[in-house]
C-alpha positions, 0 to 999 in steps of 0.5 A: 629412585629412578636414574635422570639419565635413563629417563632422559633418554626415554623415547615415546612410541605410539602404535595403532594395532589395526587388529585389535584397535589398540592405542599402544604407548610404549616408554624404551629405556636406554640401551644398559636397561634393554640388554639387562632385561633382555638377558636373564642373568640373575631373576626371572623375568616378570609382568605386572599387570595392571587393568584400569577403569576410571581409577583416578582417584586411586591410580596413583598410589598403586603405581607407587607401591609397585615403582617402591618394590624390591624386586629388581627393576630391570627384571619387570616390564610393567603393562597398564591397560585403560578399558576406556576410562573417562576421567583422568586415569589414562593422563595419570598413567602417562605421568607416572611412566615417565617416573619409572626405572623399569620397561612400560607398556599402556594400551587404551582402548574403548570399553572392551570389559576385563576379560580383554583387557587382561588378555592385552597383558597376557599376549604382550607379557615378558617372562614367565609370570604375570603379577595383577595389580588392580587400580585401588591396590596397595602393595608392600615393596617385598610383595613382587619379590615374595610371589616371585620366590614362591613361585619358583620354588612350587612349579606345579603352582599355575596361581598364587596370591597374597593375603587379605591385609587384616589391618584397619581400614580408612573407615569402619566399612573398609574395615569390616570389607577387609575382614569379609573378603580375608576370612572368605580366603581363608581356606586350602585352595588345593583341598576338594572342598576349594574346589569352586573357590576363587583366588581372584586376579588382583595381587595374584600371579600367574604362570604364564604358560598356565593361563596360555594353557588354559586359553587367556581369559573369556572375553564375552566376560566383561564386568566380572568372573574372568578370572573365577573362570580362567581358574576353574580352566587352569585347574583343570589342566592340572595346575594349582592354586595356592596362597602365599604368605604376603599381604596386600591392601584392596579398595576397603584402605580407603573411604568405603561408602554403603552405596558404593559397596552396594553398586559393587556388589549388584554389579558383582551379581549382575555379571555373574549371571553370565559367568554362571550361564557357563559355569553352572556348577561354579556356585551353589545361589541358594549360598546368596540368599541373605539368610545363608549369607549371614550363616556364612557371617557368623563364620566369618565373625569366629575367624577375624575375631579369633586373630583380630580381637576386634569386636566390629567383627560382631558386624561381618554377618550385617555385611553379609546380608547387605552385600548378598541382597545387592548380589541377588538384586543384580543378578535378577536384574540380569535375568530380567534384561535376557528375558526382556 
């Protein structure tokens, strides 16, 4: 719970960054907080960073899961970054900070896409790691405090990440999303064959020396592959990938609809014709075509039913095919538009 006192003596400060054109708010603690954060006596210091657009309908339990964490508060400043939302999700944000027993940073900004977003966390972020938490993410309050541990423990390690929760989703789609997305990770990030695997920003940690390292995020990158391709730069600086023993829910704990997983994924395909135009290497297309797609399924259905015992499992390679197809309809739909 958060101290009335502290919360009382909160001052709001609002910026305008003439650089970048950033609205910047940023809550101060009282002095006891500042000097504890500023003073590393007993944990790394840490960022969570969380990037936004049009997230009202599920903000708010994500900004929850991370007020009911573990780690200790003084060591965490918090960076929420709101890509030109326009619904509630900027005045939901603002609410919740003044809630908060730990540092707040908000930017706004117009639609500048998530390559510049996450660079805004990266350039203001405090400490030695970033934690990205995405605005559908629901996290269990050991969940900071586990990343943080291993990455202390693994310093050649640039990204860790937690796993796919294989618990049920709100719905029989959310569920078999959650399966698709759990068994899709289920591989050794540092083996050859992971090579062009990507771990994705949301419920990762990332050393911050490595992406500085590696040069932030590509921000031409607007709707998809920044972090695919921050990944492939990070490694390639020596870095490591790994994959920890914590377990994170994503969008499929709430109601997933067919035409909505289909706009996620055309989008997915969409943008990652830009992604590809740099990384050519970074996928194999015929790997989208729907019939592979379904291969890979079937792969996926002996993995999630081996650990789950569920037979909507049956269904992983229907999934595949449906989310390839809006894959490979996006990214012609990309292809068409540069040649247009």
């Amino acid at each position: 719970m958060y101290d009335d006192h502290l919360m009382d003596s909160m001052e709001v400060v609002l910026q305008n960054d003439v650089v970048s054109n950033v609205c910047f708010l940023q809550f101060l603690g009282n002095d006891k907080l500042n000097s504890k954060f500023m003073n590393k006596t007993s944990a790394p210091l840490v960022t969570v960073g969380v990037c936004v657009r049009n997230c009202a309908d599920t903000i708010h339990e994500a900004i929850e899961s991370i007020m009911a964490q573990d780690y200790p508060h003084e060591f965490m400043v918090l960076i929420l970054v709101n890509d030109g939302s326009d619904d509630e999700t900027l005045a939901i944000i603002k609410d919740y900070a003044s809630k908060l027993d730990m540092k707040v940073k908000i930017f706004h900004h117009k639609w500048r896409g998530i390559g510049f977003s996450r660079n805004v966390v990266m350039e203001n972020a405090i400490g030695d790691y970033i934690v990205w938490i995405d605005g559908d993410m629901k996290i269990p309050s050991n969940y900071v405090r586990k990343l943080v541990e291993f990455m202390d423990k693994h310093p050649t390690v640039g990204i860790a990440k937690g796993k796919q929760s294989l618990k049920k989703g709100a719905n029989l789609l959310g569920t078999l999303e959650g399966y698709s997305r759990a068994a899709s990770r289920m591989v050794d990030y540092q083996s050859e064959k992971a090579k062009y695997k990507s771990l994705g920003t949301g419920g990762a940690i990332y050393r911050l020396k490595a992406i500085k390292e590696a040069g932030g995020f590509d921000e031409k990158l607007r709707g998809y592959g920044e972090d695919f391709d921050a990944e492939i730069r990070i490694k390639a600086k020596g870095w490591k990938l790994a994959v920890v023993d914590a377990e994170f829910s994503d969008y499929e704990s709430y109601e997933l609809k067919w035409q909505d997983l289909w706009r996620r994924y055309w989008f997915r395909g969409f943008y990652s014709y830009f992604f590809l135009k740099k990384n050519r290497d970074a996928l194999k297309l015929y790997n989208m075509i729907p019939f592979i797609a379904a291969l890979s399924g079937l792969f996926y259905l002996l993995k999630i039913y081996k650990l789950t015992k569920n037979v909507l499992s049956f269904l992983l390679p229907v999934l595949s095919v449906y989310k390839a197809t809006a894959w490979c309809v996006g990214y012609i739909s990309a292809h068409s538009c540069t040649l247009a």
